[in-house]
N, C-alpha and C positions, 0 to 999 in steps of 0.2 A: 967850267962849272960841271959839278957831275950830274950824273940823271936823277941822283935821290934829292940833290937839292934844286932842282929845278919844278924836281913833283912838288915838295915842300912848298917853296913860291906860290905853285899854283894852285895849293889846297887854300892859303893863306888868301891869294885875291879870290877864291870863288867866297870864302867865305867872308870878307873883307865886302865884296859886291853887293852878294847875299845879305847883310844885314844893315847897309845905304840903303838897297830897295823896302829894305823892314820900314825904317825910318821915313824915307820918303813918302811911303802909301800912309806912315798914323801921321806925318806932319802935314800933307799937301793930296788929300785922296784926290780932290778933283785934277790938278795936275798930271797925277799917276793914272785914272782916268782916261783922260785924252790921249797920254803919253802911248797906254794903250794901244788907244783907238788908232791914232796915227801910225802904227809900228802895226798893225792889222791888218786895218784897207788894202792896203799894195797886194797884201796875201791872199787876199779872199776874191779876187775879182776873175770874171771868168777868163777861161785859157788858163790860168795856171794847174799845173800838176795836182792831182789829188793830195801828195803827203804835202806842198805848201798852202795848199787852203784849210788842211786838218790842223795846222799850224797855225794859220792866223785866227780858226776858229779857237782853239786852245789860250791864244793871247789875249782877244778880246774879251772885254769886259762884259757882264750879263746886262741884260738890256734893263734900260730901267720901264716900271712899270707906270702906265697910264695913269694919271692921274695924279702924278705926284707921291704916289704911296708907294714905297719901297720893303714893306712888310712893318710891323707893329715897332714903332718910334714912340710910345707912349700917348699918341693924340688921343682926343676923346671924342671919335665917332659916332658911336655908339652900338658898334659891332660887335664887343667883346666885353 
């Protein structure tokens, strides 16, 4: 196999990857979620190297906020 078609291949599954994960997060967010979180932990815990905890910070997901409220979902609080 030559080297241009091997790059080929591999443009083909990044982007073959890359738009499963599209899919997965609009059909199953809380999955992708966890999936996250789980693929994080190992990286963030102390002792490890600074660039792999920049790493699992970069992977996890933003924290959700107290209360329930994850910014304006249309309820009617009466804040806005």
């Amino acid at each position: 196999m030559t080297t241009s078609l091997a790059l080929q291949y591999a443009i083909v599954a990044a982007a073959v990857l890359a738009s499963a994960w599209v899919v997965f997060r609009k059909q199953a967010p809380g999955a992708a979620r966890r999936l996250r979180i789980a693929l994080a932990l190992p990286l963030v815990r102390d002792g490890r190297p600074a660039w792999l905890r920049a790493l699992g910070k970069r992977i996890a997901p933003a924290p959700k906020a107290a209360g329930g409220c994850n910014g304006c979902d249309g309820c009617d609080d009466g804040k806005g």
